[in-house]
N, C-alpha and C positions, 0 to 999 in steps of 0.2 A: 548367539554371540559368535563373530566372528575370529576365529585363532590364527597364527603364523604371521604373516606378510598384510599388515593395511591393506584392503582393497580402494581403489581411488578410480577416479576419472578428472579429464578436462574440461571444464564449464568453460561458458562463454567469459570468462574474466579472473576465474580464480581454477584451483584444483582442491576435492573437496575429498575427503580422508573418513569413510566410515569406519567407525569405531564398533556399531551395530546395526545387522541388518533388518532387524525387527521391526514390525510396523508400529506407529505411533497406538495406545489406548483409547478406544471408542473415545471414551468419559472426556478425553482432555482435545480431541478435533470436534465433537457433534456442534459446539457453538458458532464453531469458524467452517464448519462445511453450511450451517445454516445462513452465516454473514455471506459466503463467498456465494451462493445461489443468487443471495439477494439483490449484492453488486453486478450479478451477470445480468440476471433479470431486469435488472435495472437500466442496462446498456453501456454500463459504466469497466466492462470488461469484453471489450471487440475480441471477436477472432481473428488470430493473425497466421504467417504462416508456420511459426512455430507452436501453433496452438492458441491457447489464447491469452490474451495482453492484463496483465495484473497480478498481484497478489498481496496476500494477507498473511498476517503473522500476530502472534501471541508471549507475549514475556513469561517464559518457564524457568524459574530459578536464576542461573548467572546468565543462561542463555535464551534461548527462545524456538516456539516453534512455527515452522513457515511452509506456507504451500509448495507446491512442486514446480521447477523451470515449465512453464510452457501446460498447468494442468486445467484439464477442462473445469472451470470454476463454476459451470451451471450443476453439477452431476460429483461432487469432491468427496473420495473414499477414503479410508484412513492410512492407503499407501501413498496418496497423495500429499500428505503431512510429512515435514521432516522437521528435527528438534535438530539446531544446531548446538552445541555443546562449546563449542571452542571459535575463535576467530583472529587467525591470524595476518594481517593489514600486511605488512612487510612482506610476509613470504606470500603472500595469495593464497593463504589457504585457511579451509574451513575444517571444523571436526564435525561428524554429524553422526546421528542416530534414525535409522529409516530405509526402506525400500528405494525410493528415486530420487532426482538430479535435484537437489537444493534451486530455489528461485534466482536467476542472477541477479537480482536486486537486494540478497542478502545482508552484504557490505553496509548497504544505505541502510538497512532496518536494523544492522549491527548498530547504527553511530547513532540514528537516533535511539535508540536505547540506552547507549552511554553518555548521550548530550543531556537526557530527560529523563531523569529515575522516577516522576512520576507517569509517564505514560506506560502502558500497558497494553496497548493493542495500536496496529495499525493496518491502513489499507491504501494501497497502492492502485488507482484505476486511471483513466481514459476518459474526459469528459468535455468534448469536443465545445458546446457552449460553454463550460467553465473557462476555456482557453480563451474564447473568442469577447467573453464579456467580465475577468477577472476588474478589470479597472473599473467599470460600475459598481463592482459588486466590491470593491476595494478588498481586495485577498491578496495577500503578502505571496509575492512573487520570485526563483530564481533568481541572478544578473542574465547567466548566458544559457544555453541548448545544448545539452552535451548529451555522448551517448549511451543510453541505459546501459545498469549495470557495470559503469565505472567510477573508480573514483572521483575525478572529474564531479561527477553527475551529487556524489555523495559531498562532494567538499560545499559546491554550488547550495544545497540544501543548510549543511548547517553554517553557513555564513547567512542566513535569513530565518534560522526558524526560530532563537530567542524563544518567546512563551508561546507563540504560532500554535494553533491545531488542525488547522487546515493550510497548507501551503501548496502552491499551484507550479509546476517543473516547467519551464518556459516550452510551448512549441512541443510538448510533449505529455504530460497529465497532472496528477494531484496526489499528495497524499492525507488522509482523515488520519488526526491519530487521537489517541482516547483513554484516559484513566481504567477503561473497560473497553471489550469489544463494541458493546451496545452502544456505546457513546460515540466509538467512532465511525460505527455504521450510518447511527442518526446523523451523525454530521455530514457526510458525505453524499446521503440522500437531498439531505435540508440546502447542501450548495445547491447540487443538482438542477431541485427544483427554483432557488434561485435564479440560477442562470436561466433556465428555461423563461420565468416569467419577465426577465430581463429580455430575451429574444420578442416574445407576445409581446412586450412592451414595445421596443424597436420596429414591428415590423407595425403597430397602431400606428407609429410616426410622432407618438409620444416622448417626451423625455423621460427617462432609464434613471429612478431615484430611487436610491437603498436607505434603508437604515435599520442598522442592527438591534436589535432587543433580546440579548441574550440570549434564550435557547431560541429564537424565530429572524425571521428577516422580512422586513416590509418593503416592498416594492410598488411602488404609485400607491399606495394607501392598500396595498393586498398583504396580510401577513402570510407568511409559508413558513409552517412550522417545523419543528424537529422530529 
């Protein structure tokens, strides 16, 4: 427990105020370092120059807990975890419990949590034919591109996400979000390979036909399931 004077730092969009430095409990990361390997593995989390591009979060009480700004998501240790506790919109600042720098995409995983009290996990990735072929695959889309880790970016999302669990950030990635982690893992997989079979389909010089089937998606007569 930290005593005296707040220790703090400057994020790329807010300043975040630990409360405690303590690392996160095995018990409450082991499923979300399991989701977060499988997004990397997947391709769905590029390395960029701040490390690498994504992250994931879990709904813990009023708050929630979220990977690290910038953490290697293939290899996720339990100081890579931080529990936000508090989130304040106005002043730009976050309360947290944890060893490292909160995700700058916080903010956004704050609102949908207060836009959707039934969701419970989500994941935030990078999935280049998601981008390029959401309109086949009809996925509820942004208006405009704005830049991670801003409000902006956050207002853009809940003016389209309504019952949405899969929503696609214009010119930029997706978020999976899920009554459970699992749910939103599968879902985010399941776009994935959507799109992907939506590319095979485009480059046969076939026409690109979806259709939904609840946990599956058919494309030219192929289901890909969840």
């Amino acid at each position: 427990m930290v005593t005296g004077r707040p220790e703090s730092y400057t994020g790329a969009r807010f300043i975040a105020t630990f409360k405690r430095r303590l690392p996160i409990p095995a018990e409450l990361t082991a499923e979300l370092a399991l989701w977060s390997r499988r997004i990397c593995e997947s391709g769905l989390a590029p390395r960029c120059p701040e490390g690498f591009a994504g992250n994931i979060s879990v709904r813990r009480g009023t708050g929630f807990i979220i990977s690290a700004a910038g953490a290697e998501l293939c290899n996720m240790q339990n100081e890579d975890f931080i529990q936000v506790l508090d989130v304040e919109i106005e002043e730009r600042c976050i309360v947290v419990a944890g060893r490292s720098k909160p995700s700058s995409e916080s903010f956004l995983h704050n609102a949908v949590y207060k836009c959707r009290p039934e969701i419970n996990a989500i994941i935030h990735g990078h999935d280049e034919l998601v981008l390029k072929y959401h309109s086949d695959l009809h996925l509820p889309v942004t208006a405009k591109e704005q830049p991670h880790g801003t409000l902006e970016l956050m207002n853009e999302v809940i003016n389209v996400i309504n019952s949405h669990e899969y929503i696609v950030l214009k010119n930029h990635g997706f978020l999976a979000l899920g009554e459970t982690l699992d749910r939103a893992g599968h879902l985010a997989l399941r776009e994935h390979e959507a799109a992907v079979s939506a590319y095979q389909a485009s480059v046969r010089g076939g026409d690109v036909e979806v259709e939904h089937l609840g946990d599956r998606v058919r494309i030219g007569g192929k289901a890909v399931a969840g």
